[in-house]
C-alpha positions in Angstrom: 0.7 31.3 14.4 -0.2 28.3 16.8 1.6 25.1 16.6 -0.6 22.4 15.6 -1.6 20.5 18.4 -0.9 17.1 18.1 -3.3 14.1 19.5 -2.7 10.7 19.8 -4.8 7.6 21.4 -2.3 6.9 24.4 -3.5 2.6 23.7 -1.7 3.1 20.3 1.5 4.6 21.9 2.1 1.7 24.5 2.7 -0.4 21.8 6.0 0.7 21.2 8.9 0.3 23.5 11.8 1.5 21.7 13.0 4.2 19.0 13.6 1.0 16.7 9.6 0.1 17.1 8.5 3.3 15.9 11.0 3.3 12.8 10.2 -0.2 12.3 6.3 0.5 12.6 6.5 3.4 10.3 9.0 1.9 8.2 6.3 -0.8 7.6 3.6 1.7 6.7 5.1 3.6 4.7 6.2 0.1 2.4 2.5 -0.1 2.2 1.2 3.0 1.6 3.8 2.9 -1.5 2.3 -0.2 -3.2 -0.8 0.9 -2.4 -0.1 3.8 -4.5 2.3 1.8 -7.1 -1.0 -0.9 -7.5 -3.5 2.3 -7.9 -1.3 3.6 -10.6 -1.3 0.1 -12.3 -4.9 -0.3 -12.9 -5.2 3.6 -14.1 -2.5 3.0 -17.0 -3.8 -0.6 -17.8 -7.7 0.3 -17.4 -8.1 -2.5 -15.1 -7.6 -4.5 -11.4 -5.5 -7.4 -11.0 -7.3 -10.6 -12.7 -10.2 -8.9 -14.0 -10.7 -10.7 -17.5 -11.8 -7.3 -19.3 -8.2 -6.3 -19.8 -7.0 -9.0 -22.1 -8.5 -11.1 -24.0 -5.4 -13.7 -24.3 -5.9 -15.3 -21.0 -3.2 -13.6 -19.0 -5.0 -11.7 -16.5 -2.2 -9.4 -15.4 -1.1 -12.9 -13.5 2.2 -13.2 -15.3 0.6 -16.4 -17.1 0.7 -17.0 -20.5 -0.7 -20.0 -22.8 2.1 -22.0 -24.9 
């Protein structure tokens, strides 16, 4: 079997100087990949995004705010 051949845009690569830029780069992606997922999975168990006013009708649009 052939290795997978791996491509990438040399522009992209000059970017980084260091072993601790590409960790830190990834590292960074990675933290947003995972909210990305962790927001996604949010609005499939609640029904809805972030401040839409379908979800609830008591005024607290997922916002953490609550009337008194």
């Amino acid at each position: 079997m052939k290795p997978k051949e791996h491509k990438l845009n040399e522009e992209f690569l000059c970017q980084f100087k260091s072993e601790q830029d590409i960790s830190a780069y990834f590292g960074e992606m990675y933290k947003a990949v995972i909210e990305q997922m962790l927001e996604g999975e949010m609005e499939q168990h609640l029904g809805y995004a972030p401040y839409d006013r379908q979800g609830d009708e008591q005024d607290s649009y997922r916002n953490g705010k609550k009337a008194k």
